[in-house]
N, C-alpha and C positions, 0 to 999 in steps of 0.2 A: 736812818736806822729805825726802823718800827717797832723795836724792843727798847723799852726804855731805861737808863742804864742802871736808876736808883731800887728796881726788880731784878738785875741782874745782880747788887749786891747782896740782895735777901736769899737768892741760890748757891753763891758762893758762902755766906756766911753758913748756911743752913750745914750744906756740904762739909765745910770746914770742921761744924762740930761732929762730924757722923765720923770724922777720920781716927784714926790708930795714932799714936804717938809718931811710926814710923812713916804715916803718910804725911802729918805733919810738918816732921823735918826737910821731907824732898818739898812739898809744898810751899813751902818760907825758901826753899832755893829757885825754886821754879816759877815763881806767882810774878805777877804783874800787874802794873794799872788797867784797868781792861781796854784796848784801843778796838777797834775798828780796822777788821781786816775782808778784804774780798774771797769768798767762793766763788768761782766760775759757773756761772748758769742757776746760783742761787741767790746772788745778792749780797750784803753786807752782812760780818756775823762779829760778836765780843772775842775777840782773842784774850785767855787769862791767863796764860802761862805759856813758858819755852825751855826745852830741853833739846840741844842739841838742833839737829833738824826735825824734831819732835815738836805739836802746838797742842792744845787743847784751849777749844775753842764752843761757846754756849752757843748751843742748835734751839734756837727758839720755835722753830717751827714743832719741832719735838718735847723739848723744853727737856733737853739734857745737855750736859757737857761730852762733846764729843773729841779725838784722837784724829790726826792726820799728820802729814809730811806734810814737808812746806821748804821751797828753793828758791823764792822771792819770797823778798821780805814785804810782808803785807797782802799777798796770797796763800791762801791755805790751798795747799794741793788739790784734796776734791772731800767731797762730802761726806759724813758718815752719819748714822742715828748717833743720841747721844744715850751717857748713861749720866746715873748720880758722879756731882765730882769727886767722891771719893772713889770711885769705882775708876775713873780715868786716872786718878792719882797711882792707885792702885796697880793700876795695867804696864806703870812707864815704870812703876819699882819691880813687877815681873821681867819685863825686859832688861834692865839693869842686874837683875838676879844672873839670867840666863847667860 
């Protein structure tokens, strides 16, 4: 992993404080140790959370928290840009809404 993981806390905390009460709460269900998960054709990336068939996962090439599906466990489906994590937090309580 070429992102190092004690910079990937300082995103997540950052993110963490940007959140709503209500991203909060899905967030404390959804969060995770951050592990080490494969994208296909991009290499290794921090997995921080799970919902469902749902990841959200730090795009460091980008240096966002990005959204994918996922059907093995420990492949993220395929690639996305990322955004703030509040903003992926965000995106999975729209979908929950809908």
């Amino acid at each position: 992993m070429s992102f190092p993981e004690e910079k990937l806390w300082d995103h997540i905390n950052d993110g963490w404080s940007q959140m709503s009460f209500r991203q909060r709460k899905l967030w404390e269900m959804i969060k995770r140790l951050p592990e080490e998960w494969e994208v296909p054709g991009y290499g290794l990336c921090w997995v921080v959370a799970l919902m469902g068939n749902k990841v959200i996962f730090y795009d460091h090439f980008e240096e966002g928290f990005a959204r994918s599906s996922w059907s093995q466990y420990g492949v993220v489906d395929r690639y996305q840009s990322g955004d703030d994590l509040e903003i992926a937090v965000q995106t999975l309580l729209n979908n929950i809404a809908d």
